[in-house]
N, CA, C and O atoms as a GROMACS GRO file, in nm:
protein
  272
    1UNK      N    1   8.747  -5.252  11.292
    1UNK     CA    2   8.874  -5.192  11.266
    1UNK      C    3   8.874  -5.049  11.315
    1UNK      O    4   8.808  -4.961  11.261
    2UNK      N    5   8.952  -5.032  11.419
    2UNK     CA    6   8.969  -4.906  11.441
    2UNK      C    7   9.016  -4.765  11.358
    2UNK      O    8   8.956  -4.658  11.346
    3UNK      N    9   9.154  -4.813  11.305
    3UNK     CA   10   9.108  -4.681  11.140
    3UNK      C   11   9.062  -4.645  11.088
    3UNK      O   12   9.080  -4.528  11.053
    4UNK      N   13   8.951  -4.735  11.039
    4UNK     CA   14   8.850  -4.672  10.948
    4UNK      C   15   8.885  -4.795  10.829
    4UNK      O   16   8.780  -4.860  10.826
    5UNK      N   17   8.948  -4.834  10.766
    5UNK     CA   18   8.994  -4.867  10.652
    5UNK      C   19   8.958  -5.036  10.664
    5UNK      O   20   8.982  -5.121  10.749
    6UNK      N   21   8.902  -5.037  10.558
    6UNK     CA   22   8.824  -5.185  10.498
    6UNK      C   23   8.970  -5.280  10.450
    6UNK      O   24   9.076  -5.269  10.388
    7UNK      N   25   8.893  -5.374  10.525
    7UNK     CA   26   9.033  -5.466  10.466
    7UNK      C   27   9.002  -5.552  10.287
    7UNK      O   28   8.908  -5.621  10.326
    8UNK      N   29   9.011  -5.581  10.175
    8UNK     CA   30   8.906  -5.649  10.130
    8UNK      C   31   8.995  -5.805  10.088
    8UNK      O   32   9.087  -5.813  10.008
    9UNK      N   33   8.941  -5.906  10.160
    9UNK     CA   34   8.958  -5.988  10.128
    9UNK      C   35   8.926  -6.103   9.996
    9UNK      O   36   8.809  -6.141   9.991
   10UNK      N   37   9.027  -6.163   9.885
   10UNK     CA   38   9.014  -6.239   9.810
   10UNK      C   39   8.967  -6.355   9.829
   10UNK      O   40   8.988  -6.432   9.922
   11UNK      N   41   8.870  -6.371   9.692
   11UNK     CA   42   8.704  -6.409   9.709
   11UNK      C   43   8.776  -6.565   9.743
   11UNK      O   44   8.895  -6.563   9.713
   12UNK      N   45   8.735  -6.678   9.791
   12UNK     CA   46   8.741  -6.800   9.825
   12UNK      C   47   8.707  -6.881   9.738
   12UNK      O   48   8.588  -6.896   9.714
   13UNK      N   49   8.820  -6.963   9.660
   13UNK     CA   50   8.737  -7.082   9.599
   13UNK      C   51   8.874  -7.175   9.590
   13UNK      O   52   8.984  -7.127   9.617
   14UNK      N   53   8.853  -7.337   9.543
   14UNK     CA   54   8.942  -7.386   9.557
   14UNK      C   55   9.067  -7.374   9.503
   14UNK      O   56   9.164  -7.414   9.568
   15UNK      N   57   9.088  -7.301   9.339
   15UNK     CA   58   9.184  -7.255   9.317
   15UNK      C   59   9.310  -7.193   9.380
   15UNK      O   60   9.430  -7.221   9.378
   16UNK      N   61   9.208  -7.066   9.458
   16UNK     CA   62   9.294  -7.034   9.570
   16UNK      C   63   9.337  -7.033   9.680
   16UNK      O   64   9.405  -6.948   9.737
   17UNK      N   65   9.281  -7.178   9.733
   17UNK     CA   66   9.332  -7.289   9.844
   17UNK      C   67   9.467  -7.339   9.803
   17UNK      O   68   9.568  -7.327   9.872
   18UNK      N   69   9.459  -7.414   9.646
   18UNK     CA   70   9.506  -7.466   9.623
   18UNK      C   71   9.663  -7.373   9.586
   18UNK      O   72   9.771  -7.428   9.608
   19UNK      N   73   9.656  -7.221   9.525
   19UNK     CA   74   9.742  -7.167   9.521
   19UNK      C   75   9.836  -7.148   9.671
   19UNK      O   76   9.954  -7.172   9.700
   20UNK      N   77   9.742  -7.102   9.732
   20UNK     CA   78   9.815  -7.089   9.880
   20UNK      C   79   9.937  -7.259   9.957
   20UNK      O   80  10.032  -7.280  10.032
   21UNK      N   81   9.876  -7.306   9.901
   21UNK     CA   82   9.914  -7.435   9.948
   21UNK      C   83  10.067  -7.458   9.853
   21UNK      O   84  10.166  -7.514   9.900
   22UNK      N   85  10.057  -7.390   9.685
   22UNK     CA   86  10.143  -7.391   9.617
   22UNK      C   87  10.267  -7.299   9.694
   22UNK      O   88  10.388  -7.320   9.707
   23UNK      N   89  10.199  -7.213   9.730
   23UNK     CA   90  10.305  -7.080   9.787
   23UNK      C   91  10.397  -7.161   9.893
   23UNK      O   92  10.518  -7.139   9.889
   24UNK      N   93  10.346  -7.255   9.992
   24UNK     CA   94  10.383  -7.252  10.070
   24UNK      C   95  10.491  -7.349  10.057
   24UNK      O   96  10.594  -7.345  10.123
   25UNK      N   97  10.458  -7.444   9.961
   25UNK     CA   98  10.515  -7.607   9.942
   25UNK      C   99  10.664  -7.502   9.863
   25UNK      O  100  10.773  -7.549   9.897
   26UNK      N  101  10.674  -7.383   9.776
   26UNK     CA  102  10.750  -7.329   9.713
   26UNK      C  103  10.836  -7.257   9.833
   26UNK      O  104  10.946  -7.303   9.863
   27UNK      N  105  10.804  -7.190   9.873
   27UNK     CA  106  10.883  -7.087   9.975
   27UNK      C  107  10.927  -7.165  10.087
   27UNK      O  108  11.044  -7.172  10.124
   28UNK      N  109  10.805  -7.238  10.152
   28UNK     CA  110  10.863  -7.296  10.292
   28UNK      C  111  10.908  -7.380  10.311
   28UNK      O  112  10.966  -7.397  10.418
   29UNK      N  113  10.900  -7.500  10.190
   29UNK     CA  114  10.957  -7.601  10.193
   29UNK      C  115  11.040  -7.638  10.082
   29UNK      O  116  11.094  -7.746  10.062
   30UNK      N  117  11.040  -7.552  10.023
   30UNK     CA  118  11.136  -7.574   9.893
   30UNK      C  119  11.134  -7.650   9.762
   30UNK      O  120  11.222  -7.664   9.677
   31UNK      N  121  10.985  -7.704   9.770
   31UNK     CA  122  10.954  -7.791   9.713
   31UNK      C  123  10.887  -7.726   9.592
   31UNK      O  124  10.764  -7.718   9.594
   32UNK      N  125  10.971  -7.667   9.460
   32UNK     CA  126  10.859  -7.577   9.365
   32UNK      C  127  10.854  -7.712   9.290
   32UNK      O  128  10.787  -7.686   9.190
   33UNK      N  129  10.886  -7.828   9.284
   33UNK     CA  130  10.852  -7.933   9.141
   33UNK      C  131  10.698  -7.936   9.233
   33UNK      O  132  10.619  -7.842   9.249
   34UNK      N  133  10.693  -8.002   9.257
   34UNK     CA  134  10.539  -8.035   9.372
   34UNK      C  135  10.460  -7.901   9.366
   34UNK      O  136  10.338  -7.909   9.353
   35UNK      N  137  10.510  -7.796   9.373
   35UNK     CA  138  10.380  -7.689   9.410
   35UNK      C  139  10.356  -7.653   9.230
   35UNK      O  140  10.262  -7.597   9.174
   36UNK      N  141  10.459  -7.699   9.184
   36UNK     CA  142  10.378  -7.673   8.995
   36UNK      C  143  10.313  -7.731   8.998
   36UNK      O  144  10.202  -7.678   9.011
   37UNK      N  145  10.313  -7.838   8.994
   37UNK     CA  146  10.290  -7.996   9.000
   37UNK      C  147  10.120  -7.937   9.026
   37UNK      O  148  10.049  -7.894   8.935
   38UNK      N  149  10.079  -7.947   9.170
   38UNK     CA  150   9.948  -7.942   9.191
   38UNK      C  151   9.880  -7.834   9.161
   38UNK      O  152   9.757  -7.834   9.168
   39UNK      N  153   9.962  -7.711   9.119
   39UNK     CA  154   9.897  -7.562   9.060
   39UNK      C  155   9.871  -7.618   8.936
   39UNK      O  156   9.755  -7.625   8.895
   40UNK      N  157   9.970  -7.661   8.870
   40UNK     CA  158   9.905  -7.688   8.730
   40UNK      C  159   9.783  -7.757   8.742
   40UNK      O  160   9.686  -7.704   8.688
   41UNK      N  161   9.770  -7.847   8.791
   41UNK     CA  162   9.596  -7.915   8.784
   41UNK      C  163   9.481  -7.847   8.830
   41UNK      O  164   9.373  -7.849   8.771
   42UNK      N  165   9.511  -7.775   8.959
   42UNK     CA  166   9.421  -7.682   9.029
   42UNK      C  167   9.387  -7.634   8.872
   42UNK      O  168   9.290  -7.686   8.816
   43UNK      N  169   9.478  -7.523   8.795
   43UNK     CA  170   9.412  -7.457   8.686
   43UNK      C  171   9.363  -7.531   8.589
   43UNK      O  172   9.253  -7.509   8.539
   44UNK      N  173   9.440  -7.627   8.553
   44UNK     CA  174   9.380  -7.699   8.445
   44UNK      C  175   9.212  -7.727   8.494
   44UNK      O  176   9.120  -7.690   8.421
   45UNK      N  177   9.193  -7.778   8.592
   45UNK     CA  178   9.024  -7.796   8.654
   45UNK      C  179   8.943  -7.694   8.716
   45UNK      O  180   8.844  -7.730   8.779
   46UNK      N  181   8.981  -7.534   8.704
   46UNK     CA  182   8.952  -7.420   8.733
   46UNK      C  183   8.850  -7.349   8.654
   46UNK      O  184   8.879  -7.261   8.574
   47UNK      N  185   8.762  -7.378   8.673
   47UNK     CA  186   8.626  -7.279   8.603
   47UNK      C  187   8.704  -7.119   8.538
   47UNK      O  188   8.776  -7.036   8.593
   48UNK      N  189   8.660  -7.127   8.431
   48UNK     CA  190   8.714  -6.994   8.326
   48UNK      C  191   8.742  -6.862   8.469
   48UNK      O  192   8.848  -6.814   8.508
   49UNK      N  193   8.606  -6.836   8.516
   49UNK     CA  194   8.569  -6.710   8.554
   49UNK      C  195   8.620  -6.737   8.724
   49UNK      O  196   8.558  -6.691   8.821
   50UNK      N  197   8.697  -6.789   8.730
   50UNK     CA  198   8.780  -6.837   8.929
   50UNK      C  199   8.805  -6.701   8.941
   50UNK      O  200   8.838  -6.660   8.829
   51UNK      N  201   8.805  -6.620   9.013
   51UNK     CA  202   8.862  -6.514   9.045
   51UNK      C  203   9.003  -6.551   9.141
   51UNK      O  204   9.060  -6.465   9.208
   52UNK      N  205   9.041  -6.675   9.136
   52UNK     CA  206   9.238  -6.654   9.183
   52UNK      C  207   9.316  -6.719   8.989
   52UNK      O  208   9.431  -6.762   8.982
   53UNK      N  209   9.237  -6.710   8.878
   53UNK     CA  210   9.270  -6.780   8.784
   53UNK      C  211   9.402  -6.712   8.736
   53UNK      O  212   9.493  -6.782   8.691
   54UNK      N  213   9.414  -6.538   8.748
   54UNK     CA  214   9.510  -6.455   8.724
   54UNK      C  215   9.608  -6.481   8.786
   54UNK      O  216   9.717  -6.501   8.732
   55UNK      N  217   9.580  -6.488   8.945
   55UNK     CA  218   9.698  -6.492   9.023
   55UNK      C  219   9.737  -6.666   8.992
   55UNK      O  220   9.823  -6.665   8.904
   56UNK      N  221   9.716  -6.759   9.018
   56UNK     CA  222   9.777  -6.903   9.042
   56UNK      C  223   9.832  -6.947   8.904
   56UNK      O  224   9.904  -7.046   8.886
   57UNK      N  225   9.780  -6.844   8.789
   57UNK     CA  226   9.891  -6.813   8.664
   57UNK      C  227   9.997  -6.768   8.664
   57UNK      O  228  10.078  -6.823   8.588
   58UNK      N  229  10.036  -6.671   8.731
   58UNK     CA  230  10.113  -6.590   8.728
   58UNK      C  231  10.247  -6.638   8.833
   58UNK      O  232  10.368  -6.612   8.836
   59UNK      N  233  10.164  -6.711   8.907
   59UNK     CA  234  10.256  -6.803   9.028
   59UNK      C  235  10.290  -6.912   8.928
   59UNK      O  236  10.411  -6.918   8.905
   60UNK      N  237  10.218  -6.994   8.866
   60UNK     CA  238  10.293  -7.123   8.809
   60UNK      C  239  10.391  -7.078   8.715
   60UNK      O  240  10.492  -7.147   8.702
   61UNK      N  241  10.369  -6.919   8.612
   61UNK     CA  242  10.464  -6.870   8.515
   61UNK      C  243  10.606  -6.865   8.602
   61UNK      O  244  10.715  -6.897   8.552
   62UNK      N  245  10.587  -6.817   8.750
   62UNK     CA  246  10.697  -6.757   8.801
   62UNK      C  247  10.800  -6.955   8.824
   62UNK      O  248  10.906  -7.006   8.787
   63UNK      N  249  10.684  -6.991   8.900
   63UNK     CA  250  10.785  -7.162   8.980
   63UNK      C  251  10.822  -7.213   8.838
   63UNK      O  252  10.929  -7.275   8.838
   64UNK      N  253  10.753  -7.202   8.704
   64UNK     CA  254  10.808  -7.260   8.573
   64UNK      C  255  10.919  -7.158   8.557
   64UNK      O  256  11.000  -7.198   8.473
   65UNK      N  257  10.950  -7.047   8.604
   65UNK     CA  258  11.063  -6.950   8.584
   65UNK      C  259  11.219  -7.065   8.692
   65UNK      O  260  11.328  -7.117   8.669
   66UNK      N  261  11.142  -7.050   8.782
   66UNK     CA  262  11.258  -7.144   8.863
   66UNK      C  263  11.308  -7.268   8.858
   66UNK      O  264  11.420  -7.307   8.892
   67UNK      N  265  11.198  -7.340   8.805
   67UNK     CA  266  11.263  -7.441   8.804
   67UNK      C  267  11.324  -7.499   8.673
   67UNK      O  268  11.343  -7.617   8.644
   68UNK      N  269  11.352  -7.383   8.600
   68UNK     CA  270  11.414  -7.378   8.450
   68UNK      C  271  11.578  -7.369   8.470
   68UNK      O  272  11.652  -7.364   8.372
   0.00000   0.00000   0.00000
């Protein structure tokens, strides 16, 4: 990187495959029943200590916001 400035990328695990995949099925395809749908299980089968456990919460609080 020519700036100087560290990029830091979020740590990898399937949770947050599985969130990304939520994002996308929500935004790009319009589909938030389906991207709850498989976020909720991702977390429900998500090891306590996932480091995306905050975020793919905070995403299913929001698609349970929408599709209310």
């Amino acid at each position: 990187m020519s700036s100087g400035e560290a990029t830091v990328e979020p740590e990898s695990s399937p949770l947050r495959s599985t969130l990304l995949d939520a994002m996308v099925l929500a935004d790009s395809r319009d589909d938030v029943a389906q991207a709850a749908k498989i976020l909720h299980g991702a977390v429900r089968r998500a090891a306590p200590d996932d480091p995306a456990l905050g975020d793919a919460r905070a995403f299913l609080d929001e698609l349970t916001e929408r599709l209310a």
